[in-house]
C-alpha positions, 0 to 999 in steps of 0.5 A, spaced: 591 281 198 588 285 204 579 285 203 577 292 205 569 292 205 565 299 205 558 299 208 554 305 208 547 308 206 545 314 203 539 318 202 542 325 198 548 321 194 552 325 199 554 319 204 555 314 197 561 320 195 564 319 202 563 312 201 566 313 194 573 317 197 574 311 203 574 306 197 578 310 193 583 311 198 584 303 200 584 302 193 591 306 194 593 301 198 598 295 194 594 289 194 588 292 196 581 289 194 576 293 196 567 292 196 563 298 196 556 296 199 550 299 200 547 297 207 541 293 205 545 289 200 552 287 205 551 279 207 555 276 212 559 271 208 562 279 205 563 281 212 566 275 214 571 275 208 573 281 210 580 284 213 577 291 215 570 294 215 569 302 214 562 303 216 558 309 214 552 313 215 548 320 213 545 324 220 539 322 223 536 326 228 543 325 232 544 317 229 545 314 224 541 311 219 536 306 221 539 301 215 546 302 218 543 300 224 538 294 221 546 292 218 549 292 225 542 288 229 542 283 223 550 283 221 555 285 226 551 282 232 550 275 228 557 274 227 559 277 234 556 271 237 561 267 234 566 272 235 567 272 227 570 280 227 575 280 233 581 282 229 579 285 224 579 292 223 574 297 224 573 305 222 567 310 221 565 316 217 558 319 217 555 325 213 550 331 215 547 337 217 543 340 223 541 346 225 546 351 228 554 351 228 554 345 233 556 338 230 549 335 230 550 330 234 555 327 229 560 324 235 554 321 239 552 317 232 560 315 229 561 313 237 554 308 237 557 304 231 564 305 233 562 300 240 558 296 235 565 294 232 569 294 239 563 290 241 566 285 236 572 285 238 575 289 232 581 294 232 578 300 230 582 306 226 579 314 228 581 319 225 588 324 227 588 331 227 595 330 222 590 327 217 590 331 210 582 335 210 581 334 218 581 341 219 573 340 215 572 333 216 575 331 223 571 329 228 576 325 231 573 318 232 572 319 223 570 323 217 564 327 217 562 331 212 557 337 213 552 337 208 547 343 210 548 349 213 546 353 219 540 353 218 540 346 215 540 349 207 543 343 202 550 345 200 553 338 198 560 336 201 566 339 199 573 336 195 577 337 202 572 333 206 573 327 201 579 328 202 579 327 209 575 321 208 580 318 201 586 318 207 582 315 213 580 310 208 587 309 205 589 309 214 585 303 216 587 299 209 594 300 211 593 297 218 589 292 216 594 289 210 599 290 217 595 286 221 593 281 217 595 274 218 597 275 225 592 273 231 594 278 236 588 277 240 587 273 247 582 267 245 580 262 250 572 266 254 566 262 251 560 267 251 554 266 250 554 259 251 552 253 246 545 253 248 544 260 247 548 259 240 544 254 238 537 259 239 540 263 234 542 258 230 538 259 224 541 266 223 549 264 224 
């Protein structure tokens, strides 16, 4: 059984769409098993238990939401303390608007929770231009559905931007169920040391 979690936040119910077509798209995968979880509610063990961790976020002002950010301080670097990610695989997907036809900072969003799942010692997962729904929903390092217009007027994500994230969710189970198992990661660099673990051991 490959365990794919999904942790994500939404304002508008269009992030938890995407997070419904990334979760849908792992469960394609034979024997996946997939948890879909808001990011106030995910809890380490869930991370823990996990073989891959899609994480995903709504636009704010060129970042992401200050709740996925809350999850990765109290969550992704908690575990990386003890480096409990490393070999697990990671991907991102995000949604949002922004004024004019740019991308409204989306890259410099999905490339800050990127880093935090490379700090951890993930295998991370982008998104080809091969990828059915790219061409609307392709930003490279994940999904990214446009949810406003140019001058910021709500328009929803479409049926092709869900599918570009369906394919990246089915994309980053099928390396997980590949990798699973297989300690392909050097080991043996103790960092931080005991005694800086030990100030951080009520939240371990």
């Amino acid at each position: 059984m490959t365990n794919v979690l999904v942790v994500y936040t939404s304002t508008m119910g269009n992030t938890r769409k995407m997070a419904e077509a990334i979760a849908d798209g792992a469960r394609s995968v034979e024997g996946a098993e997939v948890l879909l979880r808001e990011a106030t509610e995910a809890t380490k063990n869930e991370v823990r238990d996990c073989d891959a961790l899609l994480l995903g976020t709504p636009m704010r002002h060129r970042s992401a939401d200050a709740r996925v950010k809350k999850f990765i301080e109290d969550t992704i670097e908690v575990l990386w303390l003890k480096d409990e990610m490393v070999g697990k695989v990671g991907g991102v997907f995000s949604v949002g608007g922004g004024y004019g036809n740019s991308g409204a900072g989306v890259e410099i969003a999905q490339l800050g929770m990127l880093a935090a799942l490379a700090g951890a010692g993930m295998i991370l997962v982008s998104l080809p231009k091969t990828t059915p729904g790219a061409e609307v929903a392709g930003s490279h390092w994940g999904p990214h559905g446009r949810s406003g217009g140019s001058g910021m007027e709500p328009v929803g994500i479409t049926d092709e931007m869900m599918l570009a994230a369906w394919h990246h969710g089915a994309n980053v189970t099928r390396v997980a169920a590949v990798l699973k198992g297989q300690d392909l990661l050097a080991r043996g660099n103790v960092a931080p040391s005991e005694k800086v673990l030990a100030m951080f051991q009520s939240e371990l």
